[in-house]
N, C-alpha and C positions, 0 to 999 in steps of 0.2 A: 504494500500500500504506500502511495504516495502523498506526502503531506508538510509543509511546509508549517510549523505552526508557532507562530506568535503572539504569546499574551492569550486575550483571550480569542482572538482570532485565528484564523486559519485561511492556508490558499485549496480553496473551495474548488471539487471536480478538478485535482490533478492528477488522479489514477494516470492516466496516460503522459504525464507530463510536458501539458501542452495548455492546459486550460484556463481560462481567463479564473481570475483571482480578485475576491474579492477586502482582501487583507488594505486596513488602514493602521498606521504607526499610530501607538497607545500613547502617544505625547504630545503636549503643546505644540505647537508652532511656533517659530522664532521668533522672541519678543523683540521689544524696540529696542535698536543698537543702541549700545551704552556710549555716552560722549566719553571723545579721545583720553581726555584727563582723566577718568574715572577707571582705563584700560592699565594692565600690567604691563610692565617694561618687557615681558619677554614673547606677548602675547602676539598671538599672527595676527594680522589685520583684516578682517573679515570682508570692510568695503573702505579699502584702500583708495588714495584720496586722488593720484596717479592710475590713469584710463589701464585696463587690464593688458599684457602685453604676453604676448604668447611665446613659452618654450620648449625648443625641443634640444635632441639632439642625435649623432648616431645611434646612440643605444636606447634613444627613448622617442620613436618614430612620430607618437600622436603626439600634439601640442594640447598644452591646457593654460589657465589663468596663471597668473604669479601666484597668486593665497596657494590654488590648487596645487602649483609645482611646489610649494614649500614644503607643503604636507606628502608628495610625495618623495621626493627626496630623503624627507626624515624613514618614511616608510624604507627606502630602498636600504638608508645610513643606518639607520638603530632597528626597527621597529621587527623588519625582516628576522635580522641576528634574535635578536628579544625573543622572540616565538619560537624560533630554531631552541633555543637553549642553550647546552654545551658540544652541542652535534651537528653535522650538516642534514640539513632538513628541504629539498630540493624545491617541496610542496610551495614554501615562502618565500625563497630564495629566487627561485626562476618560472615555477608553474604559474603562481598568481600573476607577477608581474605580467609576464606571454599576457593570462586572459585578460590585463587590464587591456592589452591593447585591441581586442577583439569584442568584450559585455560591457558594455555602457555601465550596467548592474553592478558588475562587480569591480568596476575603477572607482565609482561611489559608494559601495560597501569598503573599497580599501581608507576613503580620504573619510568615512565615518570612524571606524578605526582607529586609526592614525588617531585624527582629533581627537577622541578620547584617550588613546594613547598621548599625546601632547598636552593635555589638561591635567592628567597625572602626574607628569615625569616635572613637572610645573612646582610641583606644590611639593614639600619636603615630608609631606604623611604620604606621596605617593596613594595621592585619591582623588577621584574626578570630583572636581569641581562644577557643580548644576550651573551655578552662575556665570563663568568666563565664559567668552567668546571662541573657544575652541569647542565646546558642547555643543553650542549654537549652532554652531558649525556642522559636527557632527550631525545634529537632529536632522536640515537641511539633510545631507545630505544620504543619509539613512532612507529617508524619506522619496529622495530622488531613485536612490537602486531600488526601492520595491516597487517604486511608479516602473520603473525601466523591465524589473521584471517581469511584474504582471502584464505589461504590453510585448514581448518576447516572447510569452509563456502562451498571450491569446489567440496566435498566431494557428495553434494547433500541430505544429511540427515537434514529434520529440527532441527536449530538452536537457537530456539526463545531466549532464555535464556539468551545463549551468543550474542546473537544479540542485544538484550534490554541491556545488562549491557556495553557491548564493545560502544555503543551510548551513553550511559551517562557519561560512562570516558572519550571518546574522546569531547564530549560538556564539560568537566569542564576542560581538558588540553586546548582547545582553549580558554575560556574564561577565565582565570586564564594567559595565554601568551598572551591576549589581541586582541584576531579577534573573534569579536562579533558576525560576519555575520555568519560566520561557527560555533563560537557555538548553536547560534540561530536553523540553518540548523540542528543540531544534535539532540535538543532539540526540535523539533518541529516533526522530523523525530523518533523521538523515541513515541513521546504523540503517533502518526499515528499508531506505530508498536502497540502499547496498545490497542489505538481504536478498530482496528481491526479484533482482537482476538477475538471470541465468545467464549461463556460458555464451548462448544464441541470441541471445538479446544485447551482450557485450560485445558481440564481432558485426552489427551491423551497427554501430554508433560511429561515429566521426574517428578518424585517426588521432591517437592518441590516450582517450580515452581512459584502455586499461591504465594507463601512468596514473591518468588523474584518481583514478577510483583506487588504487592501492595507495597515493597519499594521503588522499582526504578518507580513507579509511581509519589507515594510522592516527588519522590526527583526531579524526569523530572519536577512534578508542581512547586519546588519550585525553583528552574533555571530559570523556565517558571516567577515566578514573579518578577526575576530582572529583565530580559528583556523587561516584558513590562513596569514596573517603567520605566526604560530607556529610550523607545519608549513614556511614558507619557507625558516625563519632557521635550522631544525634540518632539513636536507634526509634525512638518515640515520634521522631517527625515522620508528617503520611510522605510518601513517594506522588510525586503525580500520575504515575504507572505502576501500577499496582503491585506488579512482579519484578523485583528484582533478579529471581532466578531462572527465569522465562527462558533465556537463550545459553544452551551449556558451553564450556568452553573447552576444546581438545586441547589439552595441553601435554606437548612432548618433545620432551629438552634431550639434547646430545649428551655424548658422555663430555664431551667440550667446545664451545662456541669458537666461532671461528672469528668472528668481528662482535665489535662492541654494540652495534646497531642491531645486529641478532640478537645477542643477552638483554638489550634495552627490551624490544620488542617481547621477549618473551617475559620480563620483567614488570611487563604493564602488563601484561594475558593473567599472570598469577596473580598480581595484585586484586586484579577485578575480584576475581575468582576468593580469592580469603577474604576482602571486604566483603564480598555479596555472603559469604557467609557467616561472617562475624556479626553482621547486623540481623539476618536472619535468624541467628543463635539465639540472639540477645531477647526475638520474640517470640518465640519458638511457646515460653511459658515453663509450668511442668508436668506437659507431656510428654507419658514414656517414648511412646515410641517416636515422635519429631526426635526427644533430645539422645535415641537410640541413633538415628537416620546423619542426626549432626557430628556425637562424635563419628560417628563412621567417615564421614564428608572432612572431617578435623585432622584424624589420621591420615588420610591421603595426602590434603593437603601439604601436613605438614611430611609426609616423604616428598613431594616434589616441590620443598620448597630446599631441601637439602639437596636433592637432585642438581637444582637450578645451581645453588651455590658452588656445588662441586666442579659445574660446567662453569663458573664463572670467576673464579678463581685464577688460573692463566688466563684471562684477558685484562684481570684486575693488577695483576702482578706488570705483565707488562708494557702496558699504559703508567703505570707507574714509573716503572723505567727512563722512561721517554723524557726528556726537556718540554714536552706541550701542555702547557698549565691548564689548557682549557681542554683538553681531553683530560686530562688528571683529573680537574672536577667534576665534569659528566660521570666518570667513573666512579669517583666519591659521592655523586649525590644517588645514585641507584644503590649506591653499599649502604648509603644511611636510612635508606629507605624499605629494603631490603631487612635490616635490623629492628626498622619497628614491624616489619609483617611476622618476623619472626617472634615477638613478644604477643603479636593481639593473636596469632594461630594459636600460641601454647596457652592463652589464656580465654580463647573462646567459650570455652564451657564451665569456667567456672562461677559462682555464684558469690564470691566474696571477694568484697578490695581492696584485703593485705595480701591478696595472690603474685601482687603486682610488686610485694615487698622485697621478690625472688630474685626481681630482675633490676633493681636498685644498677649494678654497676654497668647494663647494656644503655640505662637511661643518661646516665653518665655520659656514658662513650657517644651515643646521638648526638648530648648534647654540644660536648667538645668538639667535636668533628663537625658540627653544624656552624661552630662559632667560626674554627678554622677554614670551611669551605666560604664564609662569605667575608670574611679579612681578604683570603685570596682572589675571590671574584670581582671586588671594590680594586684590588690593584689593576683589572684591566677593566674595570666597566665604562671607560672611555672607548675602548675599541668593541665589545659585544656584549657587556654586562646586561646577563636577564631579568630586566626591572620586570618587563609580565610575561611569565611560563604556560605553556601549557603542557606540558611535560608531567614528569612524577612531583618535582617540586618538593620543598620542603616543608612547607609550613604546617602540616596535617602532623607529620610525625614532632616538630616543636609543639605543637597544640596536645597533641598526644602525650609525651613525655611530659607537659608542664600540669597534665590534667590527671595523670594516674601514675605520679611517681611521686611520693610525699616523703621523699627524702631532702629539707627545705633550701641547700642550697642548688641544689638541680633544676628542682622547680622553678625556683629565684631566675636559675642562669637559663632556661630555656624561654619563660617569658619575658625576660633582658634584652632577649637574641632579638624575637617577631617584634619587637618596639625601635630594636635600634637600628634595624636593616629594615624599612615598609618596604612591603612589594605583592605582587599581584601572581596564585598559582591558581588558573583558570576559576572558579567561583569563591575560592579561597583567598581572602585578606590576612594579611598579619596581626593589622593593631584590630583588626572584628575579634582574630581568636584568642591574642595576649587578652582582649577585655572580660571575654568568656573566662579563661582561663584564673583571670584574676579573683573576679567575683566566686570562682569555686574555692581556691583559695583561701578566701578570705572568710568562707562558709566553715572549711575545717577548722583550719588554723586560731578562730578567736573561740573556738570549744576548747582546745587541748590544752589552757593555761599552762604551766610552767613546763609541760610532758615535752620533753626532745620530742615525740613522734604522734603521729593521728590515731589513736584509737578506733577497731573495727568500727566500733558501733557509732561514730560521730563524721565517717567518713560518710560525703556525697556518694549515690548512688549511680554512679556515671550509666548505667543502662537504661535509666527513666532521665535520660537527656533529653529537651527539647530545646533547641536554637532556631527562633524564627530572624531571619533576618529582615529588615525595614529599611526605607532613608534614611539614613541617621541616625536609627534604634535596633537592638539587637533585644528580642522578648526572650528570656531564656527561664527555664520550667526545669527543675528535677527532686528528687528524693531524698532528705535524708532524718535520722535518727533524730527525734527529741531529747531533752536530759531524761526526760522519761523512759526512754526507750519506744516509742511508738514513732513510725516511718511518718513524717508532714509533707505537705507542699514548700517548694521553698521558688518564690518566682521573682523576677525584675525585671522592669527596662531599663539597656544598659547603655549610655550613648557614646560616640564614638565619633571620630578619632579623638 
């Protein structure tokens, strides 16, 4: 099935991927341009006071505005790299740009983008800014690719291409401006458009194609696994799709990987796979036979999460080796990442939260490694430093570490980490989850008076997590012990940054 869906809308009769679309952008329209004096010093200038003068060049055939070339530009300079991560990622690098110069749609999904990339990188919280003239921007121009789609689309000639790539940019502008449901929707809605496609349906598409649909697969998967991180770490929030286990995953790893792009790739496939059922675990209830079905599901896992390690161990070694700082860190952030799947596997099934007491010195090693890989990344993020990931990313596993390791200066140093480095890993914020993190914190911590450590019974109940995210407010809901002993509500809006 085909589906395009945004908000509460959707693009209406595109089973065939061709059909007129009824979708309007769930936002204001651009308000009145703010006078020059009232603009930031570093801000692009929306309607430049100089008649628009158009540029190209050999490698960039089509001409567009000045505002527009600027944002491009940054897109080609940083924005590209940013997305990529620590790896070459072909998908950002050279596929999109090609289609800017072919879909109207998707050269104004990239300068929507962008501007909200340049609205962040703006502000020292590393968070878009509703008010500046780079949003404005954006909305514009957001606005302009779905007019451009929907008239492409009404055409009635299959569109797969642009239909797959126009759903992954519109899932990383919502996710990136912060409405998770809709990028979810998008991201879920585009895996669907993949599914779908058969062998015979792929060799009569346009030349090329296959490329496109095995990158923007990649990249739908790996969108795919901040949201369910997300959905892990808040077991009690609904899914906008009911099933998280709906689609199973074959997973199977060599006796050793041959490139690092292999181990990544199979590195996101596991992840899914123990997030979708860590959260599952977690509501499974106490049902014998669910929580018979789960360890079952828990043991495997956890053999091919050793499996994996085994196979990724010479590629880790040596990449190490190497003088290439920025393959060094790619490889260090899948190992620290890798470290907390190995903590939420072994602790799946358990029902208490000094389980998590065990593993004290792993939360540690995350942390330190966490601090060490973005000292190193700050030394080049002049040349491709990932202000917003959509990769494995770190911030789940600092949220993670700072929310179930109550050894207090770990905790301390892990939500130090997401405050002093903001940055964006696809629906995941830093200072949303240090604020989460702190308020649980600060729930145990003012029970256990003069005690070194959190007593069982006064710890937060991290499996009746709820984290609603809002503009500006984070509603967050979970469990824990009274002096009494009886389990309460314990709830707040928490604001942010």
């Amino acid at each position: 099935m085909f589906k395009l869906a945004i908000d509460s809308c959707s693009f209406d009769r595109c089973e065939e991927y061709g059909a007129f679309c009824e979708y309007e952008l769930p936002r204001p329209q651009v308000p009145a341009v703010i006078p020059p004096q009232d603009r930031g010093r570093d801000l692009v200038p929306i309607q430049p006071r100089q008649p628009l003068q158009l540029i190209s060049s050999p490698s960039d055939p089509f001409s567009c505005g000045e505002v527009e070339g600027r944002y491009l530009r940054l897109f080609h300079e940083k924005l590209a790299f940013d997305l990529s991560g620590y790896f070459e990622a072909p998908f950002w690098t050279r596929l999109i740009p090609q289609q800017c110069h072919h879909d109207p749609a998707i050269k104004d999904a990239i300068f929507a983008l962008t501007a909200l990339y340049k609205s962040a990188t703006s502000c020292k919280t590393q968070t878009v800014n509703l008010d500046d003239e780079h949003v404005k921007f954006a909305l514009v121009k957001q606005s302009q690719a779905i007019s451009s789609l929907r008239k492409t689309l009404s055409n009635g000639e299959p569109q797969m291409k642009l239909a797959l790539v126009a759903s992954l940019l519109f899932s990383c502008f919502e996710s990136f401006h912060g409405d998770w449901e809709t990028a979810t929707q998008q991201v879920y809605s585009g895996l669907n458009i993949l599914k779908g496609l058969s062998e015979v349906e792929r060799q009569h598409t346009t030349e090329g194609f296959a490329d496109i649909a095995l990158q923007v697969g990649l990249t739908f998967r790996r969108l795919e696994l901040q949201i369910i991180s997300f959905l892990a770490m808040n077991p009690m929030l609904e899914h906008p799709f009911n099933d998280l286990s709906a689609e199973e995953l074959i997973l199977d790893f060599p006796d050793q990987f041959t490139t690092f792009k292999e181990a990544f790739a199979a590195a996101t496939n596991l992840a899914v796979a123990i997030l979708r059922h860590s959260r599952a675990a977690s509501r499974c209830g106490d049902d014998t036979a669910s929580r018979d079905f789960f360890a079952q599901q828990q043991h495997y896992l956890h053999g091919l999460l050793d499996q994996w390690n085994q196979a990724y161990e010479p590629v880790f070694q040596e990449v190490c080796r190497k003088p290439d700082v920025q393959a060094y860190l790619g490889v260090l952030q899948v190992r620290i990442c890798v470290w907390k799947l190995e903590i939420i596997i072994s602790t799946s099934m358990s029902s208490t939260e000094s389980v998590y007491d065990n593993f004290a010195a792993q939360f540690q090693k995350i942390a330190h490694f966490t601090r060490h890989l973005l000292q190193k990344d700050q030394e080049i993020r002049d040349l491709v430093g990932p202000r917003l990931q959509y990769g494995m990313g770190i911030i789940m596993a600092l949220f993670y570490t700072a929310t179930r390791c109550r050894d207090f200066p770990v905790r301390k140093d892990a939500i130090a980490i997401l405050r002093e480095w903001p940055c964006t890993n696809g629906i995941w914020h830093s200072l949303q989850a240090a604020r989460v993190a702190e308020w649980i914190a600060s729930l145990e911590e003012e029970c256990c008076g003069e005690l070194e450590y959190i007593p069982e019974d006064r710890r937060v109940k991290l499996q009746s997590l709820k984290v609603t995210l809002q503009k500006g407010v984070i509603a967050v809901e979970c469990m824990q012990s009274s002096p009494s002993g009886v389990l309460e509500p314990r709830k707040a809006n928490l604001h942010w940054p």
